[in-house]
N, C-alpha and C positions, 0 to 999 in steps of 0.2 A: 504494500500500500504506500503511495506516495505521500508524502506529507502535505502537499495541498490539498488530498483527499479530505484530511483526519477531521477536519468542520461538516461532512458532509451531513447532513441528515437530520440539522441539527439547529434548531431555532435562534434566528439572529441574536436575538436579545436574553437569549437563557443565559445560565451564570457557566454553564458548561463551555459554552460557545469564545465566552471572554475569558475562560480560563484556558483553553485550545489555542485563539487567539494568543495570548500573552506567552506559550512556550513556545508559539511558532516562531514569536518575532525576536527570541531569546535563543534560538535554537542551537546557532554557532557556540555562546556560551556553554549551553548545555549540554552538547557533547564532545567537547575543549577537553573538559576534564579525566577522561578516562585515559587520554593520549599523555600527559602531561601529568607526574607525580608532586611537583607543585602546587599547582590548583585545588583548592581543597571546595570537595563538594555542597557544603552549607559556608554561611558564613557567622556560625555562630560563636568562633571565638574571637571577630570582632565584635560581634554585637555585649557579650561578655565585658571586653574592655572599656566599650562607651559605656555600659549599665550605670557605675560608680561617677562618672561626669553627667550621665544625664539624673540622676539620684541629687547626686551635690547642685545640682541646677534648681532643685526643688527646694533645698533645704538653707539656699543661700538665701530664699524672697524670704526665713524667717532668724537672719543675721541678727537683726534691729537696727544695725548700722553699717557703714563702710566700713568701718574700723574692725566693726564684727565679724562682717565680710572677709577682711582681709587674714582674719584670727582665722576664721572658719578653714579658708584656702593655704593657708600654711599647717594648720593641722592634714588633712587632708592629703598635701604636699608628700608631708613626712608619712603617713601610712604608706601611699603609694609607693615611696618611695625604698619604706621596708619590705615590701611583697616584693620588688623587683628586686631586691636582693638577698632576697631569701629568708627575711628572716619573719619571722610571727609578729605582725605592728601590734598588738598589744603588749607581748611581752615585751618589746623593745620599747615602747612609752612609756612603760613602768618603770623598765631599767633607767632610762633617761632621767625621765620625772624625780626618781629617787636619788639619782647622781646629782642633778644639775643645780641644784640649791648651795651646796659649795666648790661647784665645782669652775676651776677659776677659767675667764672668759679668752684668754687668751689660749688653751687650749680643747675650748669647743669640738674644734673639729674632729676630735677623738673619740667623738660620741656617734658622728654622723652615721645613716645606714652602711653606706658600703663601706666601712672602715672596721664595725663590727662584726665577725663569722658568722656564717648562714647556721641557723636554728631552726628545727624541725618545728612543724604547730604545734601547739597545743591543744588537745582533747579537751580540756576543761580540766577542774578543779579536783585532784583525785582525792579517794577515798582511805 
């Protein structure tokens, strides 16, 4: 069966009809991927990555200020930025948190994520 057939029989306006339509006109995509180890077949681990910037989009309208705002997005900042390097952002805010109070400003950087060894999650609280 050719693929200009595959609408045949089949009411202009049915939802069938625009769902035919739309992988015909996709089609090259569509079967790109089996050629190509690359190409990954969904694209759900971008949609994964935007989840937490379109989540923090929600939660910055209740900031109460810019300033809050900008508090918000540097926390934020530093979780991200502990998942990309492996480590557990809670655990690692903790660790920080409990550090940073004497700990002197000219040696900061010692604290940053990637400076500290990747750390497996944590399960939760054990028993």
């Amino acid at each position: 069966m050719a693929t200009s057939d595959l609408g045949r029989g089949v009411e202009e306006d049915a939802e069938i009809a625009a769902a035919i339509r739309y992988a015909l006109g996709h089609w090259c995509a569509l079967v790109s991927f089996p050629n190509d180890g690359h190409i990954e077949i969904d694209n759900n681990a971008a949609e994964r990555a935007l989840r937490a910037a379109a989540l923090g989009r929600k939660n910055y309208l209740f900031a109460g200020s810019d300033s809050g705002g900008e508090r918000a997005a540097a926390i934020y900042s530093l979780i991200g930025t502990a998942k990309l390097n492996g480590l557990d952002p809670e655990a690692y805010l903790r660790e920080v948190l409990q550090r940073i109070a004497d700990y002197p400003i000219n040696r900061i950087q010692e604290v940053l994520p990637w400076k500290l060894p990747p750390q497996p999650a944590t399960e939760g609280p054990s028993s």
